[in-house]
C-alpha positions in Angstrom: -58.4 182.6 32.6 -61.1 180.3 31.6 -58.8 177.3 34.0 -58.7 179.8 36.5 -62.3 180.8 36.8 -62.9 176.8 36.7 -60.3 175.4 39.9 -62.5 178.5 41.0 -65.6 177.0 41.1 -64.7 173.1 41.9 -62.8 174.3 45.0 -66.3 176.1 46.0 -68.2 173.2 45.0 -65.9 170.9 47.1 -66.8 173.3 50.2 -70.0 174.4 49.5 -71.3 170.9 49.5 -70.1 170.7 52.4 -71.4 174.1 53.5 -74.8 172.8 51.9 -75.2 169.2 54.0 -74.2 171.9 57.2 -76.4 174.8 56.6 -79.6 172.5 58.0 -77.0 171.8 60.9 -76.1 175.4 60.7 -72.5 173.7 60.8 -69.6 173.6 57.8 -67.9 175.7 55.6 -68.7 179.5 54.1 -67.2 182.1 52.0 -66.6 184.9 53.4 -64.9 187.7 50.9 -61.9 185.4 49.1 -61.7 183.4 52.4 -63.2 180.2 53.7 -64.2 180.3 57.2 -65.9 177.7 59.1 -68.6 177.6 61.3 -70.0 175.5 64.7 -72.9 174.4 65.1 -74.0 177.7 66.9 -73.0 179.5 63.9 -69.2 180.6 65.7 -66.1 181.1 63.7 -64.2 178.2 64.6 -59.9 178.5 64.8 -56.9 177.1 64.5 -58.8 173.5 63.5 -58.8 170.6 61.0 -62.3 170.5 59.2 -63.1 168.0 55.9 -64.9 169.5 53.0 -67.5 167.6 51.0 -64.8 166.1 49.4 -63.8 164.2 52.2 -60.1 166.4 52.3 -58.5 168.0 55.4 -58.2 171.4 55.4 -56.6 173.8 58.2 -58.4 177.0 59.5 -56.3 179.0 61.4 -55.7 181.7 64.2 -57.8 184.1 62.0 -60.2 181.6 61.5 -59.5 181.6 57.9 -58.4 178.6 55.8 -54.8 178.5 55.7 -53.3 178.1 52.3 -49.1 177.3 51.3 -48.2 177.2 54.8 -47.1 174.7 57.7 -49.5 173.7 60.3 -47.8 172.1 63.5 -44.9 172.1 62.0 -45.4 169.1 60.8 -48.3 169.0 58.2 -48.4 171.4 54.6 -51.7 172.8 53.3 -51.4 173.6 49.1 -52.5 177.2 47.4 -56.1 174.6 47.3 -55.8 174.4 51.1 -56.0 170.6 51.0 -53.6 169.0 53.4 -50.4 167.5 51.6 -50.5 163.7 51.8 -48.7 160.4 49.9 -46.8 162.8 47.8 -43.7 165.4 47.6 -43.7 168.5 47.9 -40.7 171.1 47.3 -40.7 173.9 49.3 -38.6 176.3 51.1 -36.5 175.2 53.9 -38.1 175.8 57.1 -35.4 176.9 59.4 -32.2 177.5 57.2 -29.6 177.7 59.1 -27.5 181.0 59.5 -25.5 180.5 56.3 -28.1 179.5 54.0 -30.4 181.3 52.1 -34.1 181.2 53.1 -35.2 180.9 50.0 -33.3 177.7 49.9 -35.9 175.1 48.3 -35.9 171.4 49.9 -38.0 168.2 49.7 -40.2 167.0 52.3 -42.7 163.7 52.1 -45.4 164.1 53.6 -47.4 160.4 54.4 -50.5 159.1 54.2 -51.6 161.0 57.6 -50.2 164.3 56.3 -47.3 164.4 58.5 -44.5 165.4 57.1 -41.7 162.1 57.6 -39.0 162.9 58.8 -35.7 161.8 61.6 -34.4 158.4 59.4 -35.7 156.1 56.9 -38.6 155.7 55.2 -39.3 153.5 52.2 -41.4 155.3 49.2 -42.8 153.7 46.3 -39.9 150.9 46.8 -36.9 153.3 47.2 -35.4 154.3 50.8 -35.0 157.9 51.8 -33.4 160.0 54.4 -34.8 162.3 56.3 -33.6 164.8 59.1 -35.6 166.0 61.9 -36.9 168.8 60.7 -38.1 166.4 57.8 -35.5 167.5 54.8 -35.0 164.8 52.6 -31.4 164.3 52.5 -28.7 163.5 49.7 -25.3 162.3 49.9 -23.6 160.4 52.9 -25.9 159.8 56.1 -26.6 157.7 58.9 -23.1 157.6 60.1 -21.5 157.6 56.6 -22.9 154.2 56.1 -25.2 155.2 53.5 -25.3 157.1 50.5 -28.2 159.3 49.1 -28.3 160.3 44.9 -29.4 163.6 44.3 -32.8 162.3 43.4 -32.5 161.2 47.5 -32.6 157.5 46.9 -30.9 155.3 48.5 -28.0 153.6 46.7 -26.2 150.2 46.6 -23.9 148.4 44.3 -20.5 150.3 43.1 -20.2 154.4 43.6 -17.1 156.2 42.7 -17.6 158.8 45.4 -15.5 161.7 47.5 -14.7 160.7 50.8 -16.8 161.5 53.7 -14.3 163.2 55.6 -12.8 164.9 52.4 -12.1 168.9 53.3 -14.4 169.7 50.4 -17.7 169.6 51.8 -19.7 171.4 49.8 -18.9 169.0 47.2 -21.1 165.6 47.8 -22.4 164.1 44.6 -20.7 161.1 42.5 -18.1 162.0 40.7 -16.4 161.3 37.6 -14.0 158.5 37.7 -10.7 160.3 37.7 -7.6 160.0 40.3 -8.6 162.0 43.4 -6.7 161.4 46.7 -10.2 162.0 48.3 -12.6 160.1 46.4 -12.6 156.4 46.3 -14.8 153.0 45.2 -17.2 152.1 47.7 -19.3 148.8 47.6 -23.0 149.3 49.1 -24.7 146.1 50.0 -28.3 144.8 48.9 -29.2 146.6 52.1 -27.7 149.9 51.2 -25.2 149.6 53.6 -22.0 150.0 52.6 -19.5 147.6 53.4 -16.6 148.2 56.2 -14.4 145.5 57.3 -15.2 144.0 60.6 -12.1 142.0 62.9 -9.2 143.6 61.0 -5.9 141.8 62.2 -4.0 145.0 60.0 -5.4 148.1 58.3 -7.4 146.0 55.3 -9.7 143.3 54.4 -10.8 141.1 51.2 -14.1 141.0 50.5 -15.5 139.0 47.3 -18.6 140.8 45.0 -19.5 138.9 42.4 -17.1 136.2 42.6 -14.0 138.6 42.6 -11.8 139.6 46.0 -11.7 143.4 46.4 -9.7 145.2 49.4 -10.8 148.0 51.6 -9.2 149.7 54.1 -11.0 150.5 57.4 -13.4 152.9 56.1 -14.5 150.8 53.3 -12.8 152.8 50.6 -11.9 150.0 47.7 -7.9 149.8 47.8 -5.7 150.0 43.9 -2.3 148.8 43.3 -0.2 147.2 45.9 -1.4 146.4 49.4 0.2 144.9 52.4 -2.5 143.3 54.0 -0.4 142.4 56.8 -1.6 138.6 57.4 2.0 136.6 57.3 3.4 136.7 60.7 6.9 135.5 59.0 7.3 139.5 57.2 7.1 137.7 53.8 6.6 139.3 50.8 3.0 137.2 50.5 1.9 139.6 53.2 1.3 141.8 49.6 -1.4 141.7 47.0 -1.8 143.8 44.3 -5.2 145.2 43.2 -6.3 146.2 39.4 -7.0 149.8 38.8 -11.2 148.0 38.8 -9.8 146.9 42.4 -10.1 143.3 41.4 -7.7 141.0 42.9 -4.8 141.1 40.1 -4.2 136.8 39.4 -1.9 135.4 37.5 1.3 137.0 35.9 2.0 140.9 36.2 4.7 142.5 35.4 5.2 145.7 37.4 7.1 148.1 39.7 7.3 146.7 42.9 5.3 147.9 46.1 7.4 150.2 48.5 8.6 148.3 51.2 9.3 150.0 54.4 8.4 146.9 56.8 10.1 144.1 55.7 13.6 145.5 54.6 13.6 142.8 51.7 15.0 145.6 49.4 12.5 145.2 46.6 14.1 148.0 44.4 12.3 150.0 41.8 12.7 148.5 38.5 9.8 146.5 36.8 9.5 142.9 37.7 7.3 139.6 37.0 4.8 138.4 39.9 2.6 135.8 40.0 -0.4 135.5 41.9 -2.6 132.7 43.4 -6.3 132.4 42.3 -7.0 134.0 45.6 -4.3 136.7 44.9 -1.6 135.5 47.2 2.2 136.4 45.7 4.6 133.2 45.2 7.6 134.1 46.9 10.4 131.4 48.0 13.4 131.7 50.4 16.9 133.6 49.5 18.3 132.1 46.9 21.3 130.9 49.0 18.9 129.1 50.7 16.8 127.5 47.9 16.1 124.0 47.4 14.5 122.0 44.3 11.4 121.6 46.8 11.2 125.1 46.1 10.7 124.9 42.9 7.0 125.7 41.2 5.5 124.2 38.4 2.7 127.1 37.0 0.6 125.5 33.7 3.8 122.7 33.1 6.4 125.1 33.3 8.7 125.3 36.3 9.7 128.3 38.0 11.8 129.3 41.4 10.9 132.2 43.2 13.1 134.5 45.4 12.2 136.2 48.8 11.0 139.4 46.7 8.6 137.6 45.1 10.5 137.8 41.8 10.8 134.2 39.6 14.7 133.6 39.4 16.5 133.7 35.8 20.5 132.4 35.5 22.8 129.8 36.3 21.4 128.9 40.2 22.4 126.5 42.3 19.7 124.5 44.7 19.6 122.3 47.4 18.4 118.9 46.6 18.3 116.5 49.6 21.7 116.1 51.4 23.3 117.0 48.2 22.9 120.3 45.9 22.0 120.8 42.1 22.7 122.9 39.2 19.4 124.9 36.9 19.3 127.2 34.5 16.4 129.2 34.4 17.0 131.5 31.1 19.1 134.6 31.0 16.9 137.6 32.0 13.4 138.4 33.4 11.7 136.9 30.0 12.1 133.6 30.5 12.7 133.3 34.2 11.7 129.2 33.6 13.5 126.2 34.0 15.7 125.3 30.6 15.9 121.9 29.9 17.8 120.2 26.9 21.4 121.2 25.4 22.7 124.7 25.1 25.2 127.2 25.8 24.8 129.0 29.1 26.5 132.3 30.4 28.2 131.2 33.9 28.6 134.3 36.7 31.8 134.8 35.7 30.3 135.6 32.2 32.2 132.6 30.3 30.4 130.4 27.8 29.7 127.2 28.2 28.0 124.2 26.7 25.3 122.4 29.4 23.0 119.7 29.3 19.9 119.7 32.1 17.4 116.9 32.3 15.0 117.0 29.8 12.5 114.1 31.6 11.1 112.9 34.8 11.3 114.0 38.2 14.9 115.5 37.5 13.6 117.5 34.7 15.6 120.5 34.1 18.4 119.7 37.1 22.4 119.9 35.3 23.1 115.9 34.1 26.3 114.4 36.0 27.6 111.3 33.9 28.1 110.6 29.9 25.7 111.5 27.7 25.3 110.8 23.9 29.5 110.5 24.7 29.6 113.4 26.2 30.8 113.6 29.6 28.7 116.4 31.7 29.2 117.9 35.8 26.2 119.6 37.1 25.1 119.9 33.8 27.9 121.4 32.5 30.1 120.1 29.8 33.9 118.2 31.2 36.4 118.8 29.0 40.2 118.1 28.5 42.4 121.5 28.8 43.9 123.1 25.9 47.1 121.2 24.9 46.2 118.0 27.3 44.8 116.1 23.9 43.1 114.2 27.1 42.7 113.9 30.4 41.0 111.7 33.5 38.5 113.5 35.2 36.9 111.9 38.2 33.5 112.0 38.3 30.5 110.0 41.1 33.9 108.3 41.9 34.5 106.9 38.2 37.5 108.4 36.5 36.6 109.1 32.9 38.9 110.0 30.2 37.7 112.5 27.7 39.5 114.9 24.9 39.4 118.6 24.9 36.0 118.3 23.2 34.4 116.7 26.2 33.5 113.7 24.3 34.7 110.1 26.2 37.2 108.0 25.2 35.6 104.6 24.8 36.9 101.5 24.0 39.9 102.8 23.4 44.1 103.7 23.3 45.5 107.2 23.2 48.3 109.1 24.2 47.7 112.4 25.7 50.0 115.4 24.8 53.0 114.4 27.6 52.8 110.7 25.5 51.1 108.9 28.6 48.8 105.9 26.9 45.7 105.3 28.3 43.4 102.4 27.6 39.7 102.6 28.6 36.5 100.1 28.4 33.1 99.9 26.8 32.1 103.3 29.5 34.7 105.4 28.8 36.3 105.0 32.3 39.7 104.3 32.2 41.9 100.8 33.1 45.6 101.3 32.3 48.1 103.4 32.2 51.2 102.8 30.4 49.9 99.5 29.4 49.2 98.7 33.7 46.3 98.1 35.1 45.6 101.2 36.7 42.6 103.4 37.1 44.3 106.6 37.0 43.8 107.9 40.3 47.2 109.3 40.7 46.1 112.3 37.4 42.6 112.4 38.0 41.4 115.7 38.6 38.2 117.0 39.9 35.0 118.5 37.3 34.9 121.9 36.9 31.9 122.9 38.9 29.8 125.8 37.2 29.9 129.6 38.2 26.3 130.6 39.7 24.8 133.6 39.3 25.4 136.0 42.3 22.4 138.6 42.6 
């Protein structure tokens, strides 16, 4: 009570000062019952006027020549319960005019500025943050300014990464950030140093990258961040590059990944729905190569030394494949299922399409690295990489291969240097190469029971 008594008296003191400095000029401020009233010089009531008091403060009398107290003068100023016009500060108050389904004792911000007029219809910048305000001078929260823009519920303006529901989303009522947590209507947006969140500008299709921090993100046309796969539509060709895929952060996903594919309803490239390996560019581009009927070895991709090939789906090719390589084709072996996927290189035994077993030998150095060896090697006598050798029963035979015939035992290894009889009792005789020079003690190359290589059995997909 004793507070009370006191606000009391400095409020009279603040007026009466000013009543005192007047009363010689018969002008200024008097009590009159529990009201203030003010006074002309001719000693008149004066209304509906803005008068200081000793303390140098704007204060509102009004139609009843009284001074006004919690109320709205002009609609555009506020005087407190001390009568003092409201300025540089906030003020929460009942809505002015609520709208017919809100209640009016709905309770809003309003600024009022240095002046005492109440800011309102846009921006304004207070004590370094921005603020919205409509036109009857309601700070706002939320989306505003044509969506561009988005408000916390402290009315600041935001920037950086919100997590937020759309603006267009059917639930309106619901406008604050929410919890990160799949919604169809709530997406990532990016707001911009300025506060202005970012929206894609000459889209060629229905998104654009845009890089934050160093990293690519994609948004769509409204500037809702994009997750998973994306056809960004940019390769005129239909090619399955025109994809990217986005991390569930909406980074750019680079590197290996090893996922479902996107659904593909544009393309028609029949991309399936089992889980495959991608890799992607440092800018987040998809290797994808031609069909594999159509492949060549300058298709082939070397990623951190290893070599890969690539189909048209954007997959990297495993099995027995042959390539084009210049006028002539090629035989690699790139591994038996989706975990290796590489080029093999070296000795081994290979499943052929047919799903026989047989021993291969691909390049293990140079520019030919991995492509099937044609020709002897360690005495061994190889076809597209894989291994010639005489058939069952034969003992030997002479297989013609780059034009030299070559006589070799059911074991594939070369006769050099050598006479045999094969299983009919023909006697060949061959030099230091293993390719042969008579037959039946004549000099003959054995043209006339040469046979062709076996050729390998390629993977069909």
């Amino acid at each position: 009570m004793r507070r009370r008594r006191f606000a009391v008296c400095a409020l009279s003191a603040a007026l009466v000062l000013g009543a005192a400095t007047a009363a010689y000029a018969a002008e200024g401020w008097q009590q009159s019952g529990t009201n203030w009233i003010y006074v002309d010089a001719n000693g008149n009531k004066m209304t509906n006027v803005w008068k200081k008091g000793a303390d140098n403060l704007w204060r509102y009398v009004n139609s009843q020549g009284y001074m006004a107290v919690n109320t709205w003068v002009d609609d555009e100023y506020y005087v407190e319960s001390t009568g003092i016009m409201a300025s540089d500060k906030w003020l929460k108050l009942p809505k002015r005019n609520p709208g017919w389904n809100e209640d009016e004792n709905t309770m809003v911000w309003y600024y009022f500025s240095s002046s005492g007029k109440a800011v309102s219809d846009g921006w304004c910048k207070i004590n370094g943050s921005y603020y919205y305000f409509d036109s009857e001078g309601v700070m706002q929260t939320g989306w505003v300014d044509d969506d561009m823009y988005y408000l916390g519920d402290d009315g600041a303006m935001r920037t950086g990464w919100l997590y937020l529901r759309d603006p267009d989303a059917d639930d309106d009522d619901f406008n604050d950030i929410v919890p990160y947590e799949e919604d169809e209507d709530a997406h990532w947006y990016y707001f911009q140093s300025s506060g202005k969140k970012y929206v894609p500008t000459n889209l060629d299709g229905n998104y654009k990258l845009y890089k934050v921090d160093g990293v690519y993100y994609c948004f769509d046309e409204n500037g809702a961040m994009q997750t998973g796969w994306v056809d960004m539509g940019d390769e005129a060709d239909g090619s399955f590059e025109n994809y990217r895929y986005f991390q569930s952060n909406g980074a750019v996903q680079t590197g290996w990944l090893s996922t479902t594919p996107p659904e593909d309803d544009e393309y028609d490239l029949e991309l399936g729905d089992d889980v495959e390996w991608y890799y992607f560019s440092s800018s987040g581009v998809p290797k994808a190569g031609p069909r594999i009927e159509d492949a060549s070895t300058s298709d082939l991709v070397k990623i951190n030394g290893i070599t890969y090939l690539f189909n048209e789906k954007g997959n990297p090719v495993y099995g027995l494949r042959r390539l084009q390589a210049g006028s002539d084709y090629a035989c690699y072996f790139f591994g038996a299922d989706k975990a290796t996927s590489s080029v093999v290189k070296g000795e081994g035994v290979v499943e052929e399409g047919d799903g026989t077993k047989s021993k291969f030998y691909f390049t293990e150095t140079g520019s030919k690295a991995g492509r099937g060896y044609t020709g002897v090697k360690d005495n061994y006598l190889f076809y597209m990489g894989k291994l010639q050798e005489a058939e069952s029963g034969t003992k030997y035979e002479v297989i013609k291969v780059d034009g030299k015939n070559y006589l070799v035992n059911t074991s594939g290894k070369v006769v050099k240097s050598g006479t045999v009889k094969d299983a009919s009792g023909t006697k060949y005789k061959t030099n230091s190469s293993g390719i042969v020079t008579e037959v039946d003690e004549e000099s003959d190359n054995g043209d006339e029971m040469a046979r062709e290589p076996v050729e390998p059995v390629y993977w069909d997909d």
